[in-house]
C-alpha positions in Angstrom: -86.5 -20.9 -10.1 -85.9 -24.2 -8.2 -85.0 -26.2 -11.1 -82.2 -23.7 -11.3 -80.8 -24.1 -7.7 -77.6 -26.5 -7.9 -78.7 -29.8 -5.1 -76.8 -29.8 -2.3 -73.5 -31.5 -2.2 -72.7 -30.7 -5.3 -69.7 -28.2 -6.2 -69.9 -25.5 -9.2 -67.6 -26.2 -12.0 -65.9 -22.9 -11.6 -64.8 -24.1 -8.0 -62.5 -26.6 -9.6 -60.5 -23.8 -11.2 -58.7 -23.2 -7.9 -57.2 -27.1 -8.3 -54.9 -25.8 -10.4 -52.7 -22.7 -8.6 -49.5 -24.0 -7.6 -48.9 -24.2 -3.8 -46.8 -21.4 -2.2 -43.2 -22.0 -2.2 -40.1 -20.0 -0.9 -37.5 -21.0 -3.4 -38.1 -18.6 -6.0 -37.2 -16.1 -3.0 -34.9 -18.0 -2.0 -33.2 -18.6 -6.0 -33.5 -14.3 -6.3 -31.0 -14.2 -2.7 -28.4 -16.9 -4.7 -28.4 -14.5 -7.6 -28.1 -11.4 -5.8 -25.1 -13.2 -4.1 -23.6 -13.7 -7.2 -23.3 -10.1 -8.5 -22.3 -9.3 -4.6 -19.9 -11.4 -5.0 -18.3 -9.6 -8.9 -17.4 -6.8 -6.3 -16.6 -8.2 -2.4 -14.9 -11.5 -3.4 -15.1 -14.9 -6.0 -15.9 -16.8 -2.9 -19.1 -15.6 -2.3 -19.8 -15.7 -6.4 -18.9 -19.6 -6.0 -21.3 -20.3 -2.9 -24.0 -18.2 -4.9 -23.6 -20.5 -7.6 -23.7 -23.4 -5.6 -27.0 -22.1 -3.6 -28.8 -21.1 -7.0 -28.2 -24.6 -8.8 -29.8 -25.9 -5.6 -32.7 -23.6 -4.9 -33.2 -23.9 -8.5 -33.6 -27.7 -8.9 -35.7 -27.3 -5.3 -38.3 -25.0 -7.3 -38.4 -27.3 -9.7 -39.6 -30.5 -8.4 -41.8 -28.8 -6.3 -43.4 -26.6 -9.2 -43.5 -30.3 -11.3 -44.4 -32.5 -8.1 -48.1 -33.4 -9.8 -46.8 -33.4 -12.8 -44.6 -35.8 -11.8 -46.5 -38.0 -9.0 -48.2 -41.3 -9.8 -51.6 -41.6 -9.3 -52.9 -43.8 -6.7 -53.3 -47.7 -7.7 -57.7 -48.1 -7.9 -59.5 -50.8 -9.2 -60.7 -50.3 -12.8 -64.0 -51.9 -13.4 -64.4 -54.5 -15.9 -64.2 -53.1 -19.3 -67.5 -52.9 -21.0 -68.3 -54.9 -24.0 -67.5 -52.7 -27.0 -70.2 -52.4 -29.4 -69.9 -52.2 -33.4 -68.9 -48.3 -34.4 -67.7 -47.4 -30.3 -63.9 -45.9 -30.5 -61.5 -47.2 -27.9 -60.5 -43.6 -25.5 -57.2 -42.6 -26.4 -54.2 -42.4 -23.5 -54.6 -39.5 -20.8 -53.5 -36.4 -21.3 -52.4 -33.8 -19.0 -54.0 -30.6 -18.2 -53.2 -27.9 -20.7 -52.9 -25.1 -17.0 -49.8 -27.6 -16.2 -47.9 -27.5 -19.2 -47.9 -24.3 -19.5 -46.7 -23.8 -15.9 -43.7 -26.3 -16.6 -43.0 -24.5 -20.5 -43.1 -20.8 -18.8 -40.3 -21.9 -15.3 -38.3 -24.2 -18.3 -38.3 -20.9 -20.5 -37.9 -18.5 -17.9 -34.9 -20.6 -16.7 -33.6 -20.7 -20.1 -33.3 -16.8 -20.7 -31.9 -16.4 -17.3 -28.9 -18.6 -18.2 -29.0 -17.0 -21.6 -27.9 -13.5 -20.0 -26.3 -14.5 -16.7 -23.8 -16.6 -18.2 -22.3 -14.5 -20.8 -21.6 -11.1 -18.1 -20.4 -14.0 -15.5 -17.6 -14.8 -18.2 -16.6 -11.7 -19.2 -16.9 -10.1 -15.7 -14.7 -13.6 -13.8 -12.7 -14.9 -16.9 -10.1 -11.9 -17.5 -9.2 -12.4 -14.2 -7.5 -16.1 -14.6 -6.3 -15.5 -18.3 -4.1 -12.8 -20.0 -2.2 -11.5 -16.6 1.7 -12.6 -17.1 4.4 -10.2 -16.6 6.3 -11.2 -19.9 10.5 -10.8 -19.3 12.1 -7.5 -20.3 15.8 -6.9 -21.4 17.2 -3.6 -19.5 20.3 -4.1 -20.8 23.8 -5.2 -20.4 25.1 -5.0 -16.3 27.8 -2.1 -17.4 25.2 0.6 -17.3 24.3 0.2 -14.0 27.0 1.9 -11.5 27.3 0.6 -8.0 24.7 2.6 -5.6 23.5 4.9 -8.3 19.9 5.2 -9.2 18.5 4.6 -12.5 15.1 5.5 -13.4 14.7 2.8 -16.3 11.8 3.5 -19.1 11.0 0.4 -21.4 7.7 -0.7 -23.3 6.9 -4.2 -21.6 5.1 -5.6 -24.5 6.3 -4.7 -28.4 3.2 -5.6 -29.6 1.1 -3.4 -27.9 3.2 -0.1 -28.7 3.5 2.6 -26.2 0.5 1.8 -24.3 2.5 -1.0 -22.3 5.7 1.3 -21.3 6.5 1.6 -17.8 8.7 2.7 -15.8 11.0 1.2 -12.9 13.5 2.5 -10.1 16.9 0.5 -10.1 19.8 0.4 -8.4 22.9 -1.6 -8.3 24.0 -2.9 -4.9 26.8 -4.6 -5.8 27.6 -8.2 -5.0 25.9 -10.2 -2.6 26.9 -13.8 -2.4 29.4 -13.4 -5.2 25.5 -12.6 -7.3 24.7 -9.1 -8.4 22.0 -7.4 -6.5 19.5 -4.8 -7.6 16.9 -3.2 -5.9 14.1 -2.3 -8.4 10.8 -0.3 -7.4 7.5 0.2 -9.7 6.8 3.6 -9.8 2.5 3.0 -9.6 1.8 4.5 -6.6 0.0 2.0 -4.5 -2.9 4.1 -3.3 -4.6 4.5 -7.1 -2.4 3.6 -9.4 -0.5 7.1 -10.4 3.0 7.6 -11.4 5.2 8.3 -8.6 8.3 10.1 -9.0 11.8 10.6 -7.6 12.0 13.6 -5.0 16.0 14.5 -6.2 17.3 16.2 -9.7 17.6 14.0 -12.4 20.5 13.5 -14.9 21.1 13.4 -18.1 18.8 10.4 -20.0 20.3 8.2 -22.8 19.0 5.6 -24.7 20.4 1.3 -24.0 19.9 -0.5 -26.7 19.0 -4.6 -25.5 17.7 -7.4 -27.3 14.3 -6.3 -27.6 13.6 -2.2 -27.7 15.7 0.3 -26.6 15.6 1.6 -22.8 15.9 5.3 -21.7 17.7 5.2 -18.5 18.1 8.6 -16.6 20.3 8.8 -13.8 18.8 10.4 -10.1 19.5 11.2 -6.5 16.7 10.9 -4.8 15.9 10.9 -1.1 12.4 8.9 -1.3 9.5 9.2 -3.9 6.0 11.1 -3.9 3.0 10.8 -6.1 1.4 13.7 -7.4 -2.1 12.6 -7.4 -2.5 12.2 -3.3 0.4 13.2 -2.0 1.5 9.8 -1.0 5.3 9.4 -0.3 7.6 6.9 -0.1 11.4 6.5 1.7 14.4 5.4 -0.8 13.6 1.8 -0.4 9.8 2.4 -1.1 8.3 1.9 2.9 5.2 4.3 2.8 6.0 7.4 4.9 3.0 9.5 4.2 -0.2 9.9 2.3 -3.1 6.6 1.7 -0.8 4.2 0.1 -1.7 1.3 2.6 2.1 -0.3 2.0 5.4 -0.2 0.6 5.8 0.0 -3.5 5.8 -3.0 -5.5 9.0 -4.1 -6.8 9.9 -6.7 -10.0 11.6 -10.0 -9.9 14.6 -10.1 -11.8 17.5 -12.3 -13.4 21.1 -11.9 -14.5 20.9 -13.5 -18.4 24.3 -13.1 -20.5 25.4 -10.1 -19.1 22.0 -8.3 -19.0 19.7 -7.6 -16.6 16.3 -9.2 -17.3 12.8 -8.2 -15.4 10.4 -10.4 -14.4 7.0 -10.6 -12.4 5.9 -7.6 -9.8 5.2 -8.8 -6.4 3.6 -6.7 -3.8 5.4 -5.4 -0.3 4.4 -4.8 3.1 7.4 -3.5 4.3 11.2 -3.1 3.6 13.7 -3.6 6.7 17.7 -2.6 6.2 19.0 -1.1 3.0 20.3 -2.4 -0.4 21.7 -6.0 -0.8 21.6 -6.4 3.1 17.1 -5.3 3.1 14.9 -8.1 4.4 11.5 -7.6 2.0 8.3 -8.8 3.6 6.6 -9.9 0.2 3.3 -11.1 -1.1 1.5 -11.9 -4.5 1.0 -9.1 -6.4 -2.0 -6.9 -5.6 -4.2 -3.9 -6.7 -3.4 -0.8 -5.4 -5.1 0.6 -2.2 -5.3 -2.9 -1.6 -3.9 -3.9 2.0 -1.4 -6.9 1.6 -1.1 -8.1 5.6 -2.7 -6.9 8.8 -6.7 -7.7 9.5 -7.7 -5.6 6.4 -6.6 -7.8 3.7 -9.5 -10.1 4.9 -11.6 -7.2 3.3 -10.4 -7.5 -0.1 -11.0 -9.8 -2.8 -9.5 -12.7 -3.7 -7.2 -11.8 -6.6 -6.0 -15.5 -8.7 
């Protein structure tokens, strides 16, 4: 029994297996909190997907080197004794090697970072990219200026993109206000409600439609009275020059750019509107870039929105 007792100051082999557990670190935590910034940041705003980038690269690296820092240290300078004389048959040791527990902590963080990117990067780009790419207003022909009488409303349905069929038509709200600076005027309103998107619609009886033809498709314009416009959906309404009077719309309707080319009036881009002071060609039009709808374009609350490229 005593020849089995280990001498003191000695330590067991299976102590030395403890050597090997890496030390406790916070930037895997910390690396989870940049990712779960990122996907925050898909919904509240691309700012805060940017900084989570930023804060995940460097969290990232920071696990790293601390996860590879004895991989990676060099070993203190000793002094080697003199090399004993080698004998016939003796093989020279080979370089040293490092622990087999190491490399597989470095393959499994390298591999685990490797899926990660594998998965994140693809829904980053399909959830971020269609929001820089494929969002142009492309210009559409309503037709020569001689359908459009002085102060008369025309509710004017067109398809916006040929190629797409009649998924892309739309419908606008125009109206000639005559000259303004020797230049024609128009006022022209979307009709997508601003609260969730739904077709709004003239409150006043409609005329008789007839087709325009222009230089692309042909354009139904029906003449109307109306004395504002209300959405079905919520019952949000709107005055003749598209200020929100009632209902969640959180501002005026949007309204289209637009240019006089040979004759014809041409649409352009939708911006978004606050509000609309004065009537026709005399209205001052507090405008913005265009935005979503339910999506507040001035006040405090557009700070709560995000950022649309």
């Amino acid at each position: 029994m005593a020849d089995e007792l280990e001498p003191p100051g000695e330590t067991p082999e299976h102590e030395d297996a403890e050597a090997h557990l890496p030390a406790p670190t916070i930037w895997p935590f910390a690396f989870a909190g940049a990712v779960a910034l990122i996907l925050l940041g898909l919904i509240v705003s691309i700012w805060a997907t940017v900084i989570g980038v930023v804060l995940a690269v460097i969290f990232g690296f920071l696990w790293i080197r601390q996860v590879t820092h004895e991989v990676r240290g060099e070993p203190e300078p000793i002094e080697e004794p003199a090399p004993p004389a080698v004998e016939a048959g003796d093989e020279e040791e080979g370089p040293a090697r490092y622990e087999r527990s190491k490399f597989l902590e470095g393959a499994t963080v390298g591999i685990g970072l490797a899926i990660g990117a594998i998965v994140t990067l693809p829904v980053l780009g399909f959830a971020v990219a269609p929001a820089f790419v494929g969002q142009d207003y492309p210009d559409v022909d309503l037709g020569p200026l001689d359908n459009y009488a002085e102060g008369e409303w025309q509710i004017a349905t067109f398809t916006s993109r040929p190629i797409d069929g009649s998924v892309s038509r739309r419908t606008a709200f125009v109206r000639y206000n005559g000259l303004k600076d020797e230049v024609p005027s128009f006022s022209i309103l979307s009709n997508r409600c601003v609260h969730l998107g739904c077709p709004t619609q003239p409150q006043g009886p409609p005329g008789e439609p007839r087709k325009v033809e222009t230089s692309t498709l042909p354009v139904l314009l029906t003449p109307t009275q109306p004395s504002g416009y209300g959405c079905p959906c919520h019952g949000g309404a709107y005055d003749v020059e598209g200020n929100r009077t009632a209902g969640p719309p959180p501002r005026a309707l949007d309204r289209y750019e637009y240019a006089i080319v040979e004759g014809s009036l041409v649409l352009g881009a939708v911006y978004s509107v606050a509000e609309v002071e004065g009537e026709g060609a005399d209205a001052v039009i507090v405008k913005y870039s265009a935005a979503d709808p339910g999506v507040h374009v001035d006040g405090p609350e557009q700070y709560l929105y995000p950022y649309v490229p």
